[in-house]
N, CA, C and O atoms as CSV, one atom per row, in Angstrom:
chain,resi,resn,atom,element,x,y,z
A,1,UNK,N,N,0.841,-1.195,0.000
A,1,UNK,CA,C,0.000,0.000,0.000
A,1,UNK,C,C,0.877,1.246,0.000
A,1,UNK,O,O,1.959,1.340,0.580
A,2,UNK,N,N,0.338,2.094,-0.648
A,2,UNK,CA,C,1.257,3.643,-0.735
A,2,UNK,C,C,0.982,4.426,0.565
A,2,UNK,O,O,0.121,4.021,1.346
A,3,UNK,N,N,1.594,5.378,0.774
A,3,UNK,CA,C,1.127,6.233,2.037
A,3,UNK,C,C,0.145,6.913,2.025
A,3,UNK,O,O,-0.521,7.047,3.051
A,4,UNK,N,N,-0.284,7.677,0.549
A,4,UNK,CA,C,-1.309,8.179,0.436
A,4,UNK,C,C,-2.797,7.211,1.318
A,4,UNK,O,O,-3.496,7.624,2.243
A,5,UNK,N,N,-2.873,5.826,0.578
A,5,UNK,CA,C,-3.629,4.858,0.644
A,5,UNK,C,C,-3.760,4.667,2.438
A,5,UNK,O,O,-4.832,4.762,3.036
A,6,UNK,N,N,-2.568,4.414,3.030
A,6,UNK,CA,C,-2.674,4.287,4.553
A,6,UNK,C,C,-3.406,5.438,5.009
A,6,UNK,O,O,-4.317,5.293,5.825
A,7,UNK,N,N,-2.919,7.181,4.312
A,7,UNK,CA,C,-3.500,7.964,5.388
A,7,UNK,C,C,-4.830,8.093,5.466
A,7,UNK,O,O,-5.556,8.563,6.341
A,8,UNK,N,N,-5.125,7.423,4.030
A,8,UNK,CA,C,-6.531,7.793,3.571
A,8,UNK,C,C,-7.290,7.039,4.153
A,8,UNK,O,O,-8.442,7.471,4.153
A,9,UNK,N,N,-7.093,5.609,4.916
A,9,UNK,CA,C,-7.796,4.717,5.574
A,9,UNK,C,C,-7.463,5.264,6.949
A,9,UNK,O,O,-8.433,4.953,7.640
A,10,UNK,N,N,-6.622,5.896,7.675
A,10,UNK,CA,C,-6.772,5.986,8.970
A,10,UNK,C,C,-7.731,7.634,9.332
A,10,UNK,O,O,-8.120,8.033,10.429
A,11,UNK,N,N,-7.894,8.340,7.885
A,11,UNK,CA,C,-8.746,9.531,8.319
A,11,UNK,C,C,-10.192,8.659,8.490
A,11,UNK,O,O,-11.002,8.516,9.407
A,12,UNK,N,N,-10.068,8.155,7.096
A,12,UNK,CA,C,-11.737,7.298,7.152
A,12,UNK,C,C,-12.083,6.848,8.087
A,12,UNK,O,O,-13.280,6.943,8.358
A,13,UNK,N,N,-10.922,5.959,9.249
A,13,UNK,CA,C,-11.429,4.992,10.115
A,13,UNK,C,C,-11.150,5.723,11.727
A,13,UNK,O,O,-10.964,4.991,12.700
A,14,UNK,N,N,-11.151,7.058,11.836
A,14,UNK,CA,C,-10.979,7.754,12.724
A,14,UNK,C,C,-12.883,8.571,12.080
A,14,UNK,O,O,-13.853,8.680,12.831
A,15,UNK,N,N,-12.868,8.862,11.042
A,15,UNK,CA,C,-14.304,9.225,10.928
A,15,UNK,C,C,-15.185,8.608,11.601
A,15,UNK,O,O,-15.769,9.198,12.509
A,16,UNK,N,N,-15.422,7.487,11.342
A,16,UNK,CA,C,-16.563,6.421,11.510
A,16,UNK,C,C,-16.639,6.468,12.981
A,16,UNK,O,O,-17.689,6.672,13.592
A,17,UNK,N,N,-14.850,6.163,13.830
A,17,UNK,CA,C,-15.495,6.277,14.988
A,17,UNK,C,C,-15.952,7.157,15.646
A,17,UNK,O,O,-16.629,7.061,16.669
A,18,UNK,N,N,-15.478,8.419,14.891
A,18,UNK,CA,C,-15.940,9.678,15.707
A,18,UNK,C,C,-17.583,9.939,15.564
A,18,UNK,O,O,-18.167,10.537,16.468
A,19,UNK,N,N,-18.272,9.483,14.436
A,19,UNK,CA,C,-19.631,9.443,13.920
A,19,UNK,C,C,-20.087,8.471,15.434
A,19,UNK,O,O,-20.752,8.914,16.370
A,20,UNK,N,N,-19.508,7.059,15.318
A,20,UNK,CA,C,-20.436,6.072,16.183
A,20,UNK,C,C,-20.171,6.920,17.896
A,20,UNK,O,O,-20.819,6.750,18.929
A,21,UNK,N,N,-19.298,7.589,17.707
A,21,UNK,CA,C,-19.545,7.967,19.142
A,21,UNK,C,C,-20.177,9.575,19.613
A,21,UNK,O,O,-20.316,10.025,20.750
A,22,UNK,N,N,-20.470,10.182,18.356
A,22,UNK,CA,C,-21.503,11.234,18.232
A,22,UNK,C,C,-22.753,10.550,18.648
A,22,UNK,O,O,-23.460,10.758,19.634
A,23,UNK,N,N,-22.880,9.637,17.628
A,23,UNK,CA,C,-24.685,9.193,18.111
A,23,UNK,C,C,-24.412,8.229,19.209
A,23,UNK,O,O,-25.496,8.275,19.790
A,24,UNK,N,N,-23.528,7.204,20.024
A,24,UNK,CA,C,-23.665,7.115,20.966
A,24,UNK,C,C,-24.330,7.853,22.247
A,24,UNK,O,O,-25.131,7.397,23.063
A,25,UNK,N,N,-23.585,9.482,22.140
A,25,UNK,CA,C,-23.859,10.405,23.053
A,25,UNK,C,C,-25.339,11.214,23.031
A,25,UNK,O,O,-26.016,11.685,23.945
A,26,UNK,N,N,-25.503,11.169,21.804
A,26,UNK,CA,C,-26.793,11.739,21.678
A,26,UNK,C,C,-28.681,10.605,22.180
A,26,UNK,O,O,-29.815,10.898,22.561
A,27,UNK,N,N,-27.854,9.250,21.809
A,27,UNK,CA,C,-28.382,8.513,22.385
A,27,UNK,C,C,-28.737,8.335,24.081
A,27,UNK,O,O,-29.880,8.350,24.537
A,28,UNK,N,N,-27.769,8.203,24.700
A,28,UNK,CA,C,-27.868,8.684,26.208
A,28,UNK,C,C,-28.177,9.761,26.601
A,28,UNK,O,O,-28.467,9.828,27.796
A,29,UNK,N,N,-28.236,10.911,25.848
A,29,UNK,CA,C,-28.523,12.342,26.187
A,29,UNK,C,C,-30.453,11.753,26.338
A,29,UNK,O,O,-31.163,11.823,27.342
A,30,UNK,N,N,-30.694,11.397,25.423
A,30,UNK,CA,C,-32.274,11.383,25.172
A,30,UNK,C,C,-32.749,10.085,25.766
A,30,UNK,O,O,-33.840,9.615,25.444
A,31,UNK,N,N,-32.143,9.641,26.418
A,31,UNK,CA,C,-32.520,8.446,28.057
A,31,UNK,C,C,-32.647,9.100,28.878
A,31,UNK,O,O,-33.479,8.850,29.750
A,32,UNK,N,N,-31.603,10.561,28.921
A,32,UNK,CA,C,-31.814,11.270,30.556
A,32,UNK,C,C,-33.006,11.605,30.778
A,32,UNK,O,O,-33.588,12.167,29.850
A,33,UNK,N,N,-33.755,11.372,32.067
A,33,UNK,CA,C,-34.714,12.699,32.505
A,33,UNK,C,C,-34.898,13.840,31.978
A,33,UNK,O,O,-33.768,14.323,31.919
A,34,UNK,N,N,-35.643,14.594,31.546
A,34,UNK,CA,C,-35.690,15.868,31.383
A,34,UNK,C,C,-35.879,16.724,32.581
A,34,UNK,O,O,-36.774,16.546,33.408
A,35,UNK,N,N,-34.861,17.794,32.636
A,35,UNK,CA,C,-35.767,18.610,33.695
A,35,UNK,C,C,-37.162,19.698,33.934
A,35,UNK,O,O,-36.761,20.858,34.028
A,36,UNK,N,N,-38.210,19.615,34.014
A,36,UNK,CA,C,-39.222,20.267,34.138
A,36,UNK,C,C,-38.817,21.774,34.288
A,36,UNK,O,O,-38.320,22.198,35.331
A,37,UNK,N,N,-39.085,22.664,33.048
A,37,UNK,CA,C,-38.496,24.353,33.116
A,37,UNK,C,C,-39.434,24.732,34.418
A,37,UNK,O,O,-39.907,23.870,35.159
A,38,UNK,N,N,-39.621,26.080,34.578
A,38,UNK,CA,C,-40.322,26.858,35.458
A,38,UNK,C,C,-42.032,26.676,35.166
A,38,UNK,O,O,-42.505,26.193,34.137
A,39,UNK,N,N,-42.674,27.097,36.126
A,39,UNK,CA,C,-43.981,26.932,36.184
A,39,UNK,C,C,-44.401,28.605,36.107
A,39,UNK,O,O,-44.188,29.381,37.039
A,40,UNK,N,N,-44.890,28.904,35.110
A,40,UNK,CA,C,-45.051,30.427,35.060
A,40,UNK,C,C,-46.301,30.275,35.278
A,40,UNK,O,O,-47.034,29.638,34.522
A,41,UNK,N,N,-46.831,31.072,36.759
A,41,UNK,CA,C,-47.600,31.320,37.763
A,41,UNK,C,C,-48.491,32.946,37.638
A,41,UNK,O,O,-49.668,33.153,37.934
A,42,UNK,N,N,-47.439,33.967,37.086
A,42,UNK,CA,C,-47.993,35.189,36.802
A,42,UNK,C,C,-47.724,36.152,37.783
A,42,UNK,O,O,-48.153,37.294,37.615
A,43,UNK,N,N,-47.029,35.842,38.855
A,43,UNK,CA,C,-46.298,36.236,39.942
A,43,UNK,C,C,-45.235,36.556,39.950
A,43,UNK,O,O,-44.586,35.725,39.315
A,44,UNK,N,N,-44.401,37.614,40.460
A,44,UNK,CA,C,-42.831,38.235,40.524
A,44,UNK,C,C,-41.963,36.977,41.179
A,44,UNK,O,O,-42.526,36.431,42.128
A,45,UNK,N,N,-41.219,36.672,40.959
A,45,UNK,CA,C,-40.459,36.014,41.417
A,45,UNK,C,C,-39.434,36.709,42.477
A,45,UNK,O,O,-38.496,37.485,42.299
A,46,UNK,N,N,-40.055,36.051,43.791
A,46,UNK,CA,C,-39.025,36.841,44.853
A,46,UNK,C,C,-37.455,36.289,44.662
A,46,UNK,O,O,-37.161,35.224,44.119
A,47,UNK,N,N,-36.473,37.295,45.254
A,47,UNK,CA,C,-34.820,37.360,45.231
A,47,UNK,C,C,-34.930,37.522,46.754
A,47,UNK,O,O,-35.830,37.587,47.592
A,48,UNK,N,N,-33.116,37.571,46.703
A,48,UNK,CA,C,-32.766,37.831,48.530
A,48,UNK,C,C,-32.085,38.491,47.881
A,48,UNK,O,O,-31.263,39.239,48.411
């Protein structure tokens, strides 16, 4: 194999895994819980 040929398979095969572990993460993102935003009541929201 030429070098061209090697680099060209280790960008490709650094792609793929970077793809399978994009949607890995996005996968577990959308298992988490969501957190419930604010309950807008119509009321000032007290501070200290």
């Amino acid at each position: 194999m030429t070098n061209k040929l090697k680099i060209a398979g280790a960008i490709g095969s650094a792609a793929v895994a970077a793809a399978l572990l994009y949607a890995n993460k996005r996968k577990e993102r959308k298992k988490a819980p969501k957190q419930p935003g604010p309950i807008p009541s119509g009321e000032n929201p007290e501070t200290d």
